[in-house]
N, C-alpha and C positions, 0 to 999 in steps of 0.2 A: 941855549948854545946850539949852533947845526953844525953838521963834518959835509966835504963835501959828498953827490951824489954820486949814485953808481946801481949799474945796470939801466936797465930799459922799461917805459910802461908795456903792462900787459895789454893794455887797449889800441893805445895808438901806437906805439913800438917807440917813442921819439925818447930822450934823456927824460930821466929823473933830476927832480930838483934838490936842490942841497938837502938834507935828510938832519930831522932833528934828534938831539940825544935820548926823548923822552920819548915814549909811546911806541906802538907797532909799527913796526916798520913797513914804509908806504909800497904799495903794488899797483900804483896807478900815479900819475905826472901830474893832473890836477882834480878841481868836483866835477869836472863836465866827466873826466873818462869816467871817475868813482860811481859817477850817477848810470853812464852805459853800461858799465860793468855787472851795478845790480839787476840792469834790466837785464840783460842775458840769462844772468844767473837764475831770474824769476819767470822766464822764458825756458829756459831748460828744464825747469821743477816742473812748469803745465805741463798737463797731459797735450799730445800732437794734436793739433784741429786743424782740420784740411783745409787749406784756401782756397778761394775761389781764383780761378787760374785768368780770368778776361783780360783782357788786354784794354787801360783804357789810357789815349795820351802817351802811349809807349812803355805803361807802368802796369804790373798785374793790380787786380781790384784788391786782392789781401782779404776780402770779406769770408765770413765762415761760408763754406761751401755746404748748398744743400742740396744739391741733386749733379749726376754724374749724363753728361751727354758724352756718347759714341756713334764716331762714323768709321764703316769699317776696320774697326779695330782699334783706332785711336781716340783717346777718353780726353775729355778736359774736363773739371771739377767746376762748377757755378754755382754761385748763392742765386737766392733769391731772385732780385734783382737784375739780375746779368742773364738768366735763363732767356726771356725772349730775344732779347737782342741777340745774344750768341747763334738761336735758332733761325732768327730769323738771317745774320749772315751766311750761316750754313749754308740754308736754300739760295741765299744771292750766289754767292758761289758757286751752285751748281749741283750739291748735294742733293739725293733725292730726297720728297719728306719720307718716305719710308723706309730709307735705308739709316734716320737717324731715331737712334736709339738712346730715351731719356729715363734713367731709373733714379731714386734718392740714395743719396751718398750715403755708404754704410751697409746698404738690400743687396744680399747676395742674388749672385745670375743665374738663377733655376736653368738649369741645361737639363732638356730632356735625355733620359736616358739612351745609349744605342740599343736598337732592336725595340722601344717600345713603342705601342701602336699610337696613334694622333686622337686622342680623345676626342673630339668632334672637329665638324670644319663649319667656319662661322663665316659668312660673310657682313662687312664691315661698312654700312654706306654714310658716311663720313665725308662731309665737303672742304672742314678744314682739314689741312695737310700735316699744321703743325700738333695736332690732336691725334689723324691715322699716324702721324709720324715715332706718336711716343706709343701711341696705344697696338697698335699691331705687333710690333716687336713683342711688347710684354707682355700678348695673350701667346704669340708663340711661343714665348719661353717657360709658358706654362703648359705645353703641350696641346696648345689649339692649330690647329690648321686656319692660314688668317688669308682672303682675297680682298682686296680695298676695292671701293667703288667711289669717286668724287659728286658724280651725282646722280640725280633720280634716273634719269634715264639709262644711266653704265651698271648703276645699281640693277634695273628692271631684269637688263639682258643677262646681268650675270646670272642672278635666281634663275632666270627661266633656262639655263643650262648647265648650269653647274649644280651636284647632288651637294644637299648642305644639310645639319642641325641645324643652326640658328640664324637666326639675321639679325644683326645690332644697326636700327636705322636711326638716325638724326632725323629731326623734322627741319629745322633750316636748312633745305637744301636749295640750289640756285635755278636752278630748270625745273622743279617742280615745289608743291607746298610739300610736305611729308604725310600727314594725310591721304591727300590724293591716292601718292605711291603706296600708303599702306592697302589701302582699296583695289589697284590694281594688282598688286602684289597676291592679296587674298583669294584674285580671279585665276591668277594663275599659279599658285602654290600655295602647300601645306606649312610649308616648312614656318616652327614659329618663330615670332618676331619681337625682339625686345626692344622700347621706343627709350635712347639714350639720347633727352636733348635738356634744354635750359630751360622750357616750358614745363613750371612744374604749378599750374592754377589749378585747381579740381575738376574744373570744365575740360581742360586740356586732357587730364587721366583718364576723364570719362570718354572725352572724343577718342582718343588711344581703345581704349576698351571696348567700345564700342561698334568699332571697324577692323577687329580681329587681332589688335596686339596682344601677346601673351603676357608680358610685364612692363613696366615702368620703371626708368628710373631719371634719377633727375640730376643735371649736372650742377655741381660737381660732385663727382663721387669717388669712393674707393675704389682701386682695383680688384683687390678680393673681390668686393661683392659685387661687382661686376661676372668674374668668372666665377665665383658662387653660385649666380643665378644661371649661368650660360651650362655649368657642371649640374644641375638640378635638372633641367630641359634636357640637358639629354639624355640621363639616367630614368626622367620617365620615357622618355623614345624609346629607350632600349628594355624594356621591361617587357616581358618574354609573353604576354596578353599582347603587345600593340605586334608584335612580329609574327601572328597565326591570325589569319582570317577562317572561322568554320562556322557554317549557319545550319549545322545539321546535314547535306547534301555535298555543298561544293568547300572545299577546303583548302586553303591557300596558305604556305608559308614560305613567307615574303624572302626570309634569309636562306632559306636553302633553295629558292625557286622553284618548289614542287606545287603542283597541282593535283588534288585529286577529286572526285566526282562519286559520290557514294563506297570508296576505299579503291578506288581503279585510279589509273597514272595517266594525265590528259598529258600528253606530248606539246609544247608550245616552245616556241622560238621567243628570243629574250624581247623584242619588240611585242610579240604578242602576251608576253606573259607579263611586260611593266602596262600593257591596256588593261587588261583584265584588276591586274593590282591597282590600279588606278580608280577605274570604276568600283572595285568593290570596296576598298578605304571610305568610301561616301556611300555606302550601300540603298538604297529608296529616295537619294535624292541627284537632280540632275547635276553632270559634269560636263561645261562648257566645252564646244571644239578647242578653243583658245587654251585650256587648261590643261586639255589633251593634249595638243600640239607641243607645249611648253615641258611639260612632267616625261611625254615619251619620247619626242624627237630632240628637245630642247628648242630648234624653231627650223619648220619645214615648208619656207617661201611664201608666197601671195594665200592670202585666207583661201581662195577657190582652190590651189593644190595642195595645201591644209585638208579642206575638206574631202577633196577626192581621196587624198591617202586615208584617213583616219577609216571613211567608206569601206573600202576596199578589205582594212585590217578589220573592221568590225565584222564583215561579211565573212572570212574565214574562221574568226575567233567565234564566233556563231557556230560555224559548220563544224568544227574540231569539238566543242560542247556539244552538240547535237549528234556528236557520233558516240557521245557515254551517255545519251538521254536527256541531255538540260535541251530543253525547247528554245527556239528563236527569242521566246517572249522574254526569256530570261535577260538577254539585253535590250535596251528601250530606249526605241527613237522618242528625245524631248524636240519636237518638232521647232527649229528656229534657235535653241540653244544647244544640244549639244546630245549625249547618251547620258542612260544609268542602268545599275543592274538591280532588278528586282528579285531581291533574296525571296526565298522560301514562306509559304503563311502557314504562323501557328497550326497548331494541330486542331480538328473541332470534335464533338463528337459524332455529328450526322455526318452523311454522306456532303463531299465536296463539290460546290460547283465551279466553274471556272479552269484555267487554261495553266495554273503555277506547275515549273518545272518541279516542284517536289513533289506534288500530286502525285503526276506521271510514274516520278522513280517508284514514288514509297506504294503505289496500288501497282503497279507493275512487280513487285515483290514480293505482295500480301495480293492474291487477287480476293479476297472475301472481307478486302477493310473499305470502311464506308458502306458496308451493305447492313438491311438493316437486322 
């Protein structure tokens, strides 16, 4: 037996159908709405999973979102899937690659704190965009200081005048092999260098190592330990042995840019004092003009005005030591490559021969030492 209906489906909103005397009373018009119905209901019960926002055909993708892309300020959520494409419209668009910032869905956004210092500055040389794109953002926001360079050459210039911790290089790069640049790089700076590329054969780590990288790592990898290793490199930099140069006579500390000369205060101007620091970081072994050039001026015109300057500063940096007793010899023409500075020789027991500026100090002091 049915009576007729009344009221509205809760799904579609349309009539109810005649209503039977038996059973619970209906809250949906047919099985299509019943069956939408539960879906909802079992769509309500999940926990929220963030969709992937892309746009494909004029429809969003609907797929679970795993990573979050932002361009100033504006976020759109991508799975998988959708990640390059999304980036790579970015860039068509006009979007810088370094201003788009790619973290996974869920990673909170480490903001440095106000007022605290930049725990190193890393330069970045990186030829893909959509790589510096994601990865400079998220070393800044771990508190790195980040410069990008696209290739070997933008790379070189940056080193050779920008003060840096580290240097993260790609070996694919487009204008040079990465090798190469590691070799030129080592001519003209200290600063170490961690080789982050796709070359990961044993012959490749050893060529890395070989030509003065500090670490390896191989793509693909974590973030962490990417700045894990970059935060290690500079905690030994900063380790309170590598910021005092003292060979017994002349003593140099790098961070408060004092100078002194058997406990007396050598007066130097900041160009003559990052020469001096320069050569004595390498102490007994020669320091190319080219290194000098790069380390103190950052880069100071045609090699022949290179050289004439570098002359010139040597030649005072000389006479300002020679006015607390260190001899000329103490700095040393490598005839065709460049200077070095010849620290201090062990102690002997007999009487000394020879021309070292600590001879000079320490028997000018003691006149009855070396006698026999």
């Amino acid at each position: 037996m049915t009576t007729p209906g009344g009221g509205t489906c809760q799904v579609c909103g349309g009539p109810m159908p005649r209503l039977s005397t038996t059973g619970r009373p209906r809250k949906t018009c047919s099985n299509k709405c019943r069956s939408q119905s539960r879906r909802d209901r079992q769509r309500q019960a999940e926990p929220a999973i963030a969709r992937c926002e892309t746009e494909l055909f004029g429809q969003a993708c609907q797929r679970a979102a795993v990573y979050v892309v932002s361009v100033d300020g504006t976020e759109q959520r991508v799975c998988q899937g959708c990640r390059e494409p999304a980036l790579a419209l970015l860039v068509s668009q006009g979007a810088a690659a370094t201003a788009i910032e790619v973290r996974r869905h869920g990673e909170a956004v480490a903001q440095q704190a106000p007022g605290d210092p930049v725990r190193g500055r890393v330069l970045l040389i990186e030829d893909d965009e959509r790589v510096a794109g994601a990865l400079a953002p998220a070393l800044r926001r771990r508190g790195l200081d980040v410069a990008w360079a696209g290739t070997g050459s933008a790379g070189l210039r940056e080193a050779m005048v920008r003060s840096l911790d580290v240097i993260v290089l790609d070996l694919g790069l487009p204008d040079v092999d990465g090798i190469s640049l590691l070799r030129r790089l080592r001519d003209v700076s200290e600063v170490p260098v961690i080789i982050a590329t796709a070359r990961g054969e044993t012959v490749d780590r050893v060529l890395g190592f070989d030509n003065g990288a500090h670490d390896y790592l191989v793509k693909p990898y974590h973030l962490d330990e990417l700045v894990a290793r970059i935060r290690n490199i500079i905690r030994q930099r900063a380790k309170p042995s590598a910021q005092i140069y003292d060979d017994g006579v002349l003593r140099l500390a790098f961070a408060a840019r004092d100078v002194l000369v058997a406990g007396n205060v050598v007066d130097l101007s900041e160009r003559e004092f990052q020469l001096l620091a320069v050569l004595v970081r390498s102490a007994g072994a020669p320091v190319t003009v080219a290194t000098i050039a790069a380390q103190v001026w950052g880069e100071i015109g045609p090699e022949a005005a290179r050289k004439r300057t570098i002359t010139v500063f040597i030649a005072t940096l000389r006479g300002k030591l020679a006015a607390h007793g260190i001899g000329p010899d103490a700095i040393v023409t490598a005839r065709g490559i460049g200077y070095y500075y010849q620290p201090p020789r062990p102690a002997t027991a007999g009487p000394r021969i020879g021309y070292s500026h600590a001879d000079r100090l320490l028997n000018s002091a003691d006149p009855h030492r070396g006698s026999p």
